[in-house]
C-alpha positions in Angstrom: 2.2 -20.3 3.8 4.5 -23.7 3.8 5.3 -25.2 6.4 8.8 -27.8 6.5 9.5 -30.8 8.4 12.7 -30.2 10.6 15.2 -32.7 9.7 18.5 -34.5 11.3 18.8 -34.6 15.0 15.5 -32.7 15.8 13.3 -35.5 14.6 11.0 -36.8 17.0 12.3 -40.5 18.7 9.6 -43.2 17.6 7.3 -44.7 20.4 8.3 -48.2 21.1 6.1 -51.3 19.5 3.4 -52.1 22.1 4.5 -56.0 21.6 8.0 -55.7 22.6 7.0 -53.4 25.7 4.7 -56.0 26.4 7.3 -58.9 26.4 9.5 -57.0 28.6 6.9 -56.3 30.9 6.0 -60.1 31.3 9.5 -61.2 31.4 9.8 -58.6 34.9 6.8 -60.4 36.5 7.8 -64.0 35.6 10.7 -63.4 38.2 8.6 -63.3 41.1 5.9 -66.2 39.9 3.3 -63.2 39.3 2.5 -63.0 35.7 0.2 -59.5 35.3 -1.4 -57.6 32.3 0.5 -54.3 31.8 -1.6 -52.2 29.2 -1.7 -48.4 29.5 -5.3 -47.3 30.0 -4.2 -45.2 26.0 -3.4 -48.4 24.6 -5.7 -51.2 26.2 -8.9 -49.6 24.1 -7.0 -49.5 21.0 -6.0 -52.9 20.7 -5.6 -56.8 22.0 -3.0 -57.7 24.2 -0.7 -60.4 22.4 1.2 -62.4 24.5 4.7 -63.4 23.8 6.1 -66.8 23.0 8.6 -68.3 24.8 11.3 -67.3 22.1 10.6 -64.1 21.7 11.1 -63.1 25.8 14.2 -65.8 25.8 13.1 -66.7 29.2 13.2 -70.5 30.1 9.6 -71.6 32.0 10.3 -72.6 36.0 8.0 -75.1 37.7 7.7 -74.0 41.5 7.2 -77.1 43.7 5.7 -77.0 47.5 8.3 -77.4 50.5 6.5 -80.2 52.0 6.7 -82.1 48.4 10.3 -81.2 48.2 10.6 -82.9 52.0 8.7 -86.2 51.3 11.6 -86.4 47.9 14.4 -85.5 50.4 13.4 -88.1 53.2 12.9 -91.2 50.4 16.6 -90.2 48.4 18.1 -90.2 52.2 15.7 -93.7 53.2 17.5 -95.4 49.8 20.9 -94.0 50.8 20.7 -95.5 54.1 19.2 -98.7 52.8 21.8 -99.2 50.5 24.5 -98.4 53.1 23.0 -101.1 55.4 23.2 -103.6 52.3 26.2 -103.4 51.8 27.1 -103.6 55.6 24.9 -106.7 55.6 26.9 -108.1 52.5 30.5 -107.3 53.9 29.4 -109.1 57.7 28.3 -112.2 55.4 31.4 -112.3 54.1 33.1 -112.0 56.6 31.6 -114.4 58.3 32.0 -116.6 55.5 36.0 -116.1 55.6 35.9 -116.9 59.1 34.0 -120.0 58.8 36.0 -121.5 56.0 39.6 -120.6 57.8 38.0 -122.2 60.5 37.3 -125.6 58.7 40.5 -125.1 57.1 42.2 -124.8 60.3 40.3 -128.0 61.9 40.9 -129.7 58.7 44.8 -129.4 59.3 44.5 -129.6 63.3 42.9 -133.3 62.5 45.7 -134.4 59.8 48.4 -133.3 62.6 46.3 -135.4 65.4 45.9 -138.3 62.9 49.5 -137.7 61.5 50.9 -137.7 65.3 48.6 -140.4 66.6 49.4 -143.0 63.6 53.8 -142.3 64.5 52.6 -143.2 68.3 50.9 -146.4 67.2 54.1 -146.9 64.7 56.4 -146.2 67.5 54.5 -148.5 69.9 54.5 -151.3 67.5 56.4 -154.4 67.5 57.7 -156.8 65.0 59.6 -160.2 65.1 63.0 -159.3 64.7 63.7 -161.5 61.9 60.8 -161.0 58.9 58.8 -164.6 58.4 61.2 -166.4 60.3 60.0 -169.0 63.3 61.4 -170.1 66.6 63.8 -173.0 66.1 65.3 -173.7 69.4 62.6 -172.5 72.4 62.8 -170.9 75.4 64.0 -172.9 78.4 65.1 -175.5 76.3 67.8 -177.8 78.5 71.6 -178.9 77.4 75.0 -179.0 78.6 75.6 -176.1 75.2 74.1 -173.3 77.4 76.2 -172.4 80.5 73.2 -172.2 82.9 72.2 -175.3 81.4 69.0 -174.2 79.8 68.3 -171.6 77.1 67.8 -168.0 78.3 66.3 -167.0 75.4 65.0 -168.2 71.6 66.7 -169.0 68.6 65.6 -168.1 66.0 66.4 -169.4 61.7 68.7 -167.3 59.6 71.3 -168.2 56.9 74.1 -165.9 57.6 73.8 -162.7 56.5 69.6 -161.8 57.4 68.4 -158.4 57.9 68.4 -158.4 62.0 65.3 -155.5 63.1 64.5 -153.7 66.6 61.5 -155.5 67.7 60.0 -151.7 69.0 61.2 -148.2 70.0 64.4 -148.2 72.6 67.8 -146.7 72.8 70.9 -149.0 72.1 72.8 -149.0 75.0 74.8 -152.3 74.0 76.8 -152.6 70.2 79.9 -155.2 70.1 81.3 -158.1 71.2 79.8 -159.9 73.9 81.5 -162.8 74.8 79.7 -166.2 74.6 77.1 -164.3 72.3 79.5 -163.3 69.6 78.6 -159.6 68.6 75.6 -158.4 70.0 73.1 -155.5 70.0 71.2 -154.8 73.2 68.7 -152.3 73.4 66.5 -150.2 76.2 62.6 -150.2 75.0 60.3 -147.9 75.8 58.6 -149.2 78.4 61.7 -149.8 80.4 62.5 -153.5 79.9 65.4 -154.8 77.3 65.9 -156.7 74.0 69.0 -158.9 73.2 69.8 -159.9 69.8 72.9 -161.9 69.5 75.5 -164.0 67.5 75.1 -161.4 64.6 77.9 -161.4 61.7 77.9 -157.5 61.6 76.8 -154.6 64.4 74.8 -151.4 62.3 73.8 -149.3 65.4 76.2 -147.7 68.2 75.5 -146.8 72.1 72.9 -144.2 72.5 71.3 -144.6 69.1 67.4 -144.3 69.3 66.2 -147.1 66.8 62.3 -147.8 65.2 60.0 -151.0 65.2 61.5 -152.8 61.9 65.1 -150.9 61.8 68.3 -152.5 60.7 70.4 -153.0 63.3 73.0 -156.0 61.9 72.6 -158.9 60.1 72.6 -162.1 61.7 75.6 -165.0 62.0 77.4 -167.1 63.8 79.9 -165.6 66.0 80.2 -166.2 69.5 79.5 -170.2 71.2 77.1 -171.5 68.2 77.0 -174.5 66.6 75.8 -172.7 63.4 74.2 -169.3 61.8 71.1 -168.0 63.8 69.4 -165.3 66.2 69.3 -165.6 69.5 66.8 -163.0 71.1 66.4 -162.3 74.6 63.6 -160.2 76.5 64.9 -159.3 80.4 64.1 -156.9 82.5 67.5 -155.5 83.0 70.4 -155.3 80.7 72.3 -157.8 82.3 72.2 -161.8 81.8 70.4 -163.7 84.4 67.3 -160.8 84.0 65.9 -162.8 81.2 61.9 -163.2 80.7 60.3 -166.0 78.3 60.4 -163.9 74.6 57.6 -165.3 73.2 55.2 -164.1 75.7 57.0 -160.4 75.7 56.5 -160.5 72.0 52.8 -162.0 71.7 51.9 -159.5 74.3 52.8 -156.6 72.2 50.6 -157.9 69.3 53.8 -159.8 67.7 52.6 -163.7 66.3 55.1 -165.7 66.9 
């Protein structure tokens, strides 16, 4: 009797290849760290168990660390942030303190230029000069004759051709610019320390009333108008501005460093 083989759709499925069940039984451990031998007690007699490779389960090895290793990592990447935080705090105070110190020098620097600057105009302004540059007394103080109204000379003469720079002997205010009678043109001036200067017979006036003047300014040019016999200065020191007040020039000059 023959026997046939039924065909199409009623053919018996094939069993699966132990190696591939194998593979997919590994790749459902490896999820929970546990890797265990599946083997059906049928099949573990009949032959080895091969183990698949890495590419054949497509399944990328993990490496599982402790918590208390993943801790001590955690507390040295926070121990670097926070030292590197407090370097750069460290290097920003630094420089700051740098910026402060040098606007601090700069700042002295220009506080002793302006207290050197302001000191040097006050010695400037409390300087004196001979009112004619490199001239010399020609006529002294004192000095007796019937040319001088109160029969001796109130004051000093001193050389100049006609036409010689006349300067303030120190810091004043003018409070006298013209004629002045027996003096010809005249400049008289207030100084600072409260006593007066008279420079007269000049052959032009450059200052007015109320102009503040300089040790060494221009205030005319010397001459010979007024009661002279010829071109000169004549320089008074008194302690008021009017004549009769007079004090010996020399000594007013010498004592405020002038060497006459």
């Amino acid at each position: 009797m023959a026997f046939t083989r039924a065909t199409g759709k009623h053919r018996r499925p094939r069993r699966m290849p132990r190696g591939t069940a194998r593979a997919a039984g590994v790749a459902a451990l490896a999820t929970t760290g546990v890797v265990g031998t599946v083997a059906a007690p049928a099949f573990a007699a009949a032959e080895p168990v091969v183990e698949p490779a890495v590419e054949q389960t497509a399944l990328t090895p993990v490496v599982t660390i402790g918590d208390s290793v993943a801790d001590q990592i955690d507390a040295q990447a926070a121990a670097q942030k926070q030292a590197a935080e407090e370097a750069a705090a460290e290097r920003r105070a630094a420089e700051e303190a740098a910026r402060k110190k040098a606007a601090a020098a700069a700042e002295k620097a220009r506080e002793d230029r302006e207290r050197a600057a302001r000191e040097a105009e006050r010695e400037r302004l409390n300087a004196f000069v001979s009112p004619i540059a490199g001239s010399y007394v020609s006529t002294g103080y004192k000095a007796g004759g019937a040319v001088w109204s109160s029969g001796s000379h109130t004051g000093v003469d001193f050389h100049a051709a006609s036409g010689t720079p006349v300067q303030a002997v120190g810091t004043g205010t003018v409070v006298e610019a013209g004629w002045g009678g027996a003096y010809g043109n005249q400049v008289v001036i207030r100084m600072n320390d409260g006593t007066y200067t008279q420079y007269g017979h000049l052959s032009s006036v450059g200052v007015s009333v109320g102009q503040k003047v300089t040790p060494g300014q221009r205030i005319g040019l010397s001459g010979a108008t007024g009661n002279v016999t010829g071109p000169h200065l004549h320089f008074e020191a008194r302690t008021s501005p009017e004549y009769g007040s007079d004090i010996d020039p020399v000594a007013y000059l010498r004592s405020h460093g002038v060497n006459i």
